[in-house]
Chimera marker file (.cmm) of the C-alpha trace (Angstrom):
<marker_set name="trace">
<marker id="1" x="33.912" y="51.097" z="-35.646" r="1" g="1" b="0" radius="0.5"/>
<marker id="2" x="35.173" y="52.327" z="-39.175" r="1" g="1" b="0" radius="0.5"/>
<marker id="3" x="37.966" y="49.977" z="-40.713" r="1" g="1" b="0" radius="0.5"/>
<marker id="4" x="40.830" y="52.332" z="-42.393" r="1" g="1" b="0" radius="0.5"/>
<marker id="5" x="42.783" y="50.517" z="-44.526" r="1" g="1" b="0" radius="0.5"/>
<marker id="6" x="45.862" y="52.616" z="-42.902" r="1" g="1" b="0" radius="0.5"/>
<marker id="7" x="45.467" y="51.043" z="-39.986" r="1" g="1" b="0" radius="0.5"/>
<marker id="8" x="45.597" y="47.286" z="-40.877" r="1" g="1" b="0" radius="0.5"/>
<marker id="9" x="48.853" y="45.293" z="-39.516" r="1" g="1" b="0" radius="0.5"/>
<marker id="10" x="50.835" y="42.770" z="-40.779" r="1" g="1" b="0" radius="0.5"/>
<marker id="11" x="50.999" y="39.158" z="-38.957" r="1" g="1" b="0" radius="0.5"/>
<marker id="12" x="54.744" y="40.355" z="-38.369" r="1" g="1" b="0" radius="0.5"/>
<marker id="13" x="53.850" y="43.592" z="-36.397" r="1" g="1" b="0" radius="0.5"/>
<marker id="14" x="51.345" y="42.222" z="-34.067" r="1" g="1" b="0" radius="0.5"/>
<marker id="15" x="53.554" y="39.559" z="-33.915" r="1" g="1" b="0" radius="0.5"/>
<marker id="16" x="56.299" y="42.216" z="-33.025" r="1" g="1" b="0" radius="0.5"/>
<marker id="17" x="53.797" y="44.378" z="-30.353" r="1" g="1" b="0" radius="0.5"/>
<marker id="18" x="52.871" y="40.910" z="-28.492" r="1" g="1" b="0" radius="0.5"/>
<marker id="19" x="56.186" y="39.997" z="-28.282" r="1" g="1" b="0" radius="0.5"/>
<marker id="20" x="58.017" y="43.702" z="-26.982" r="1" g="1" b="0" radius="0.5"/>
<marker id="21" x="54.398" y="43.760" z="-24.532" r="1" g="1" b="0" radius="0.5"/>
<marker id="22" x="55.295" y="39.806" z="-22.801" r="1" g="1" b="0" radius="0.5"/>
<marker id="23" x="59.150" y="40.613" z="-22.728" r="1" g="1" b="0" radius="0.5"/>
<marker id="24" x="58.625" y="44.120" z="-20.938" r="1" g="1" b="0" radius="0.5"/>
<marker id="25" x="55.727" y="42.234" z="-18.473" r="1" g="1" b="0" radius="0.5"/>
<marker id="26" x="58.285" y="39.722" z="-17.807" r="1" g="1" b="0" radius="0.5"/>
<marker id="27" x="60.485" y="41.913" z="-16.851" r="1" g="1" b="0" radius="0.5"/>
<marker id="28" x="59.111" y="43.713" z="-14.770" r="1" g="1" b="0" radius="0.5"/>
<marker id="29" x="57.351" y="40.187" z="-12.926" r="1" g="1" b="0" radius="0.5"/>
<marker id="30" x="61.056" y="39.392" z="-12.416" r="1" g="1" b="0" radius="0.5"/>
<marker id="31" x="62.169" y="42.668" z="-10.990" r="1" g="1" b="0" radius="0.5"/>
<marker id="32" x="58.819" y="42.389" z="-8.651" r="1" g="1" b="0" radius="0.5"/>
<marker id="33" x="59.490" y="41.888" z="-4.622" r="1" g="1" b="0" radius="0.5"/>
<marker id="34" x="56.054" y="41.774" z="-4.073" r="1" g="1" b="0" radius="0.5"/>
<marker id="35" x="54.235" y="37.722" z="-5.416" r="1" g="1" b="0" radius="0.5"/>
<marker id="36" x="51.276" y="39.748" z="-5.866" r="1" g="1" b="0" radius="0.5"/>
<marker id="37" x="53.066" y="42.052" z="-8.462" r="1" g="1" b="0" radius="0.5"/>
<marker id="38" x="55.013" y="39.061" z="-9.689" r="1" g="1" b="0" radius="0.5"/>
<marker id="39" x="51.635" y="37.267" z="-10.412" r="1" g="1" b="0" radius="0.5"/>
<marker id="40" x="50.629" y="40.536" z="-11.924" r="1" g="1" b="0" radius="0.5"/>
<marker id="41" x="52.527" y="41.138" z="-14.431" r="1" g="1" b="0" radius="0.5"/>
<marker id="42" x="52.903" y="37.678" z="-15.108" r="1" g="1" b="0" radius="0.5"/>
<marker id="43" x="49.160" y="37.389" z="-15.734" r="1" g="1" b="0" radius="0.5"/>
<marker id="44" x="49.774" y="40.296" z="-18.111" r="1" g="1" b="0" radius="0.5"/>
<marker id="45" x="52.244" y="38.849" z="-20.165" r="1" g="1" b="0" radius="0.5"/>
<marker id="46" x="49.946" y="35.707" z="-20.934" r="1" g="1" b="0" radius="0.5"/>
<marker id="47" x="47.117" y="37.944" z="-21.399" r="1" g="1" b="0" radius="0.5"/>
<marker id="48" x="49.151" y="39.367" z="-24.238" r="1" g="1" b="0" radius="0.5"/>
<marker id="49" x="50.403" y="36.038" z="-25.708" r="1" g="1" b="0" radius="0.5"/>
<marker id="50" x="46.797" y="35.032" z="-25.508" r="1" g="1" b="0" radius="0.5"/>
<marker id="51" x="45.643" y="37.239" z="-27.638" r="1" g="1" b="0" radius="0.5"/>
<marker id="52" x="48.111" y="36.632" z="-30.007" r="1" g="1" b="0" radius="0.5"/>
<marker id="53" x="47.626" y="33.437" z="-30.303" r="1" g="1" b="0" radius="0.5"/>
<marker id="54" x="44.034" y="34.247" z="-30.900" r="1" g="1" b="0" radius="0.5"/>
<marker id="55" x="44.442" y="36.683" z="-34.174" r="1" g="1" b="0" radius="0.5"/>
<marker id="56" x="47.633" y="34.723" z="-35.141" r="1" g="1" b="0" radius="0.5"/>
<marker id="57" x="46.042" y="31.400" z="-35.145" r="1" g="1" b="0" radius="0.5"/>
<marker id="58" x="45.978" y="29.803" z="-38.732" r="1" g="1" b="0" radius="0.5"/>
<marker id="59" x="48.997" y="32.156" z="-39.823" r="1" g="1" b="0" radius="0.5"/>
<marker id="60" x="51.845" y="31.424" z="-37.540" r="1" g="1" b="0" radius="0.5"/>
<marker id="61" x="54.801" y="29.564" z="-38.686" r="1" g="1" b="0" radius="0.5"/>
<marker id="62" x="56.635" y="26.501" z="-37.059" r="1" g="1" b="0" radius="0.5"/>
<marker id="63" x="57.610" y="27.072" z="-33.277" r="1" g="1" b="0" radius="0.5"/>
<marker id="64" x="56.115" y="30.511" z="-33.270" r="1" g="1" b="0" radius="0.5"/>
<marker id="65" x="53.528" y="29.242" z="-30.653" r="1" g="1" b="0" radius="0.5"/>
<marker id="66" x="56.191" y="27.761" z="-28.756" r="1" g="1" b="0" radius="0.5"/>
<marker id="67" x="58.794" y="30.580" z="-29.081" r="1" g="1" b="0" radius="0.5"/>
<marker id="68" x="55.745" y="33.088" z="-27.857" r="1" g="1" b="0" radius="0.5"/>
<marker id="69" x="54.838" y="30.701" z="-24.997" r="1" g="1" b="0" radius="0.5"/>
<marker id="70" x="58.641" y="30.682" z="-23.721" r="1" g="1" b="0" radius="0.5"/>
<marker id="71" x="58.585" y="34.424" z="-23.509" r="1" g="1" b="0" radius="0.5"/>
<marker id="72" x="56.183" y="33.837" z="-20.295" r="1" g="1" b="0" radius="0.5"/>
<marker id="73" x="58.592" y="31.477" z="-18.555" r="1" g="1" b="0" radius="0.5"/>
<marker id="74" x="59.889" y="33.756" z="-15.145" r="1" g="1" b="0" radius="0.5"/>
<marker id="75" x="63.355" y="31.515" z="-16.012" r="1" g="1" b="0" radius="0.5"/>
<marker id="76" x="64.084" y="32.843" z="-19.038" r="1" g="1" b="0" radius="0.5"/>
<marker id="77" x="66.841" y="35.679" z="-19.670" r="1" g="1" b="0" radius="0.5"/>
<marker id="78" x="65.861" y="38.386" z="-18.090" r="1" g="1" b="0" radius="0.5"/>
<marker id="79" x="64.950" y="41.428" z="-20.348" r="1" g="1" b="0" radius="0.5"/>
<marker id="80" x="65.502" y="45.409" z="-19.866" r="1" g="1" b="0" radius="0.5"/>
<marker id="81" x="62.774" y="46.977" z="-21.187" r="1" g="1" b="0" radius="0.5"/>
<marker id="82" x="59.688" y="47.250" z="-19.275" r="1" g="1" b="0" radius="0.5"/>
<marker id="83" x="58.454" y="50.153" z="-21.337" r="1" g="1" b="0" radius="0.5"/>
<marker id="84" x="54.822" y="47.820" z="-22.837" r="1" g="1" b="0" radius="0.5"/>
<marker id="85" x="53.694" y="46.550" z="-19.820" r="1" g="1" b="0" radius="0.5"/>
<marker id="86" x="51.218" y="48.232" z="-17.239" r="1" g="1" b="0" radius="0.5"/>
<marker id="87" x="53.669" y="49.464" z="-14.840" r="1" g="1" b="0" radius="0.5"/>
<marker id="88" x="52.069" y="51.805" z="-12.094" r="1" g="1" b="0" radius="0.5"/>
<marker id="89" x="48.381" y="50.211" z="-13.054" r="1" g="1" b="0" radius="0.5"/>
<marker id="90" x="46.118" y="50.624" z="-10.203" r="1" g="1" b="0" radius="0.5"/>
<marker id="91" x="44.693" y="46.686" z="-9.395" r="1" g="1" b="0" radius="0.5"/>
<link id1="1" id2="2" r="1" g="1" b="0" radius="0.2"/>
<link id1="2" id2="3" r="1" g="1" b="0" radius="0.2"/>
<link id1="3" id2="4" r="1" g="1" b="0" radius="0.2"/>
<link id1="4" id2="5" r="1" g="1" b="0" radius="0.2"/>
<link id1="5" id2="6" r="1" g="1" b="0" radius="0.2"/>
<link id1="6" id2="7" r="1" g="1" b="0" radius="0.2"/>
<link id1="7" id2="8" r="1" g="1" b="0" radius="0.2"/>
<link id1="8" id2="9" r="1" g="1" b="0" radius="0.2"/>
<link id1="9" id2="10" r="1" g="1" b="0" radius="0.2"/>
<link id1="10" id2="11" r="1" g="1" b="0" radius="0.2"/>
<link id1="11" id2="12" r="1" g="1" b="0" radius="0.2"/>
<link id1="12" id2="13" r="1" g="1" b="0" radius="0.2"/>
<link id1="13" id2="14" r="1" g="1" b="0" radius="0.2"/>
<link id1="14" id2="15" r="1" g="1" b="0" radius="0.2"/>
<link id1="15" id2="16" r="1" g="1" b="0" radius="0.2"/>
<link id1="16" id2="17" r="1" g="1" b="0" radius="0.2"/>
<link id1="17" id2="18" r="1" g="1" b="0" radius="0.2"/>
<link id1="18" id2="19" r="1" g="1" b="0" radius="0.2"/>
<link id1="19" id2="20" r="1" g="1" b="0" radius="0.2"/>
<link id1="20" id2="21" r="1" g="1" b="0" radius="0.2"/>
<link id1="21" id2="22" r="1" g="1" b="0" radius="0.2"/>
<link id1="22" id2="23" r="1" g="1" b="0" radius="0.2"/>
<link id1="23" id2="24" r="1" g="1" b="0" radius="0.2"/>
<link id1="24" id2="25" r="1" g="1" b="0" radius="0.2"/>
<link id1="25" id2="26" r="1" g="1" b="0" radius="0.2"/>
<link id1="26" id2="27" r="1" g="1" b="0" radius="0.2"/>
<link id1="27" id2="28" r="1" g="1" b="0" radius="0.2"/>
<link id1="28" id2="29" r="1" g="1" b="0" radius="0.2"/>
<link id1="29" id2="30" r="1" g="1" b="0" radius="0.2"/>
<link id1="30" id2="31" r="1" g="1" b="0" radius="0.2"/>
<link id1="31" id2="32" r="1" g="1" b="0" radius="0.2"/>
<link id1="32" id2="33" r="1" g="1" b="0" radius="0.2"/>
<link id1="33" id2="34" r="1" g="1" b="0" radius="0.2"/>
<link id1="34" id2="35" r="1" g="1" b="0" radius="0.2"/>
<link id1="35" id2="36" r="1" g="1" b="0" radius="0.2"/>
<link id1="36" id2="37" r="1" g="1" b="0" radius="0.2"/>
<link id1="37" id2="38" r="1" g="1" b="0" radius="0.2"/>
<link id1="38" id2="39" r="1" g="1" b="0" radius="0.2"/>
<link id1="39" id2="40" r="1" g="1" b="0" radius="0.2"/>
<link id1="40" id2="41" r="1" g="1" b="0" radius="0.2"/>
<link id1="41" id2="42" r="1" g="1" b="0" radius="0.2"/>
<link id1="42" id2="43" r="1" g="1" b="0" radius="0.2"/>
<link id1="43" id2="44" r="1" g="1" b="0" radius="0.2"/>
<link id1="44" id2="45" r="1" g="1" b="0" radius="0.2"/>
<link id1="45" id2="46" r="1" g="1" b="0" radius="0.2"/>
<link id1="46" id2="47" r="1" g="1" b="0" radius="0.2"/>
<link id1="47" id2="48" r="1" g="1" b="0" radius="0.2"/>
<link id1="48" id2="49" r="1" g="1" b="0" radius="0.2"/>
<link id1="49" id2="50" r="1" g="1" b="0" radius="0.2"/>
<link id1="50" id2="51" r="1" g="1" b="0" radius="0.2"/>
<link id1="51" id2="52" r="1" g="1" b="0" radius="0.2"/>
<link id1="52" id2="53" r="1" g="1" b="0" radius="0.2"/>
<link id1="53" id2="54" r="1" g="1" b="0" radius="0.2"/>
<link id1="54" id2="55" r="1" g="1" b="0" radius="0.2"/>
<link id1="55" id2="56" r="1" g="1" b="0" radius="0.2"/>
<link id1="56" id2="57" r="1" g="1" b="0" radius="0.2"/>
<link id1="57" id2="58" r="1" g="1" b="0" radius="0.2"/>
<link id1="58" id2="59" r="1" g="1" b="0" radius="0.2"/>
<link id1="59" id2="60" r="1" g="1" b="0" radius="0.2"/>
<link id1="60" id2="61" r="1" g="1" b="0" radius="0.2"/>
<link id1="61" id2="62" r="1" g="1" b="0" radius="0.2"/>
<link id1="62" id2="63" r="1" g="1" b="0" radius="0.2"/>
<link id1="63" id2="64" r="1" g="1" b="0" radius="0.2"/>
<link id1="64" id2="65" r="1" g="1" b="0" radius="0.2"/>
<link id1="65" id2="66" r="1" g="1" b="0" radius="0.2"/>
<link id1="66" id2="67" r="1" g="1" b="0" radius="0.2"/>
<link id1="67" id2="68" r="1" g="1" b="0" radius="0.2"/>
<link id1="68" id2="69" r="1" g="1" b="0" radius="0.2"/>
<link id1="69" id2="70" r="1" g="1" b="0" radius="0.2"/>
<link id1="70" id2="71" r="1" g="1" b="0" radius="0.2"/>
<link id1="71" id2="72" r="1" g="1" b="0" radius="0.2"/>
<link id1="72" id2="73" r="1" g="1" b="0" radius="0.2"/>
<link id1="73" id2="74" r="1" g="1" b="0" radius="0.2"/>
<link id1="74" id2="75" r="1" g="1" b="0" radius="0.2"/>
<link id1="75" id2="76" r="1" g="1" b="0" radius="0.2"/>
<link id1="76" id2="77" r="1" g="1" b="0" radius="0.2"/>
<link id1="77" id2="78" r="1" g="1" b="0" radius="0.2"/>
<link id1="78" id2="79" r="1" g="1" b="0" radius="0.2"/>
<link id1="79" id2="80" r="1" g="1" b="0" radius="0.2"/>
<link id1="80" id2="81" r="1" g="1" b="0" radius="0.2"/>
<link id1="81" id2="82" r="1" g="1" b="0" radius="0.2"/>
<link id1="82" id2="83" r="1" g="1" b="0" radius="0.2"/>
<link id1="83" id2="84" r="1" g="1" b="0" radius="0.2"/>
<link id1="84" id2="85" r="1" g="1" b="0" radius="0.2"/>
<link id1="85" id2="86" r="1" g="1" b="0" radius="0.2"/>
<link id1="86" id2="87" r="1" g="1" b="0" radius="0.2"/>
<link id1="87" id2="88" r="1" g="1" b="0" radius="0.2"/>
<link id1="88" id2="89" r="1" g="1" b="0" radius="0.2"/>
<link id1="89" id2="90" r="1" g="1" b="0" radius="0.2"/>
<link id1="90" id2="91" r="1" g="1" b="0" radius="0.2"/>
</marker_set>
């Protein structure tokens, strides 16, 4: 793989991606009828804060781990965008 320098990100936009991706999965895991879709997208959503964590570990500020890890909770405010997440994914 070549490394452009025009495609590095910031901390702040991964940061940005992960967070629009677990918001839209959570969104759509709350909308879900189905617990199998629920679980789903739910999965999804920690796959994505996961990863995160991963590249943001060591360069995070306070309560970013914890404000992330919220984002997961099926309680939280619900969200409207679903846009991120892998709606109409075969499983």
């Amino acid at each position: 793989m070549t490394r452009h320098a025009s495609k590095q990100r910031s901390l702040q936009e991964i940061t940005g991606a992960a967070e629009e991706t677990i918001r839209s999965c959570m969104a759509l895991a709350r909308r879900a009828s189905d617990p199998t879709d629920r679980t789903f997208h739910t999965a999804s959503a920690w796959g994505a804060y996961r990863v995160w964590s991963r590249l943001a570990a060591g360069w995070v500020e306070d309560g970013d781990f914890q404000r992330m890890e919220a984002l997961t909770n099926l309680e939280s405010s619900p969200v409207e965008s679903d846009a991120d997440c892998a709606e109409g994914v075969s499983r």
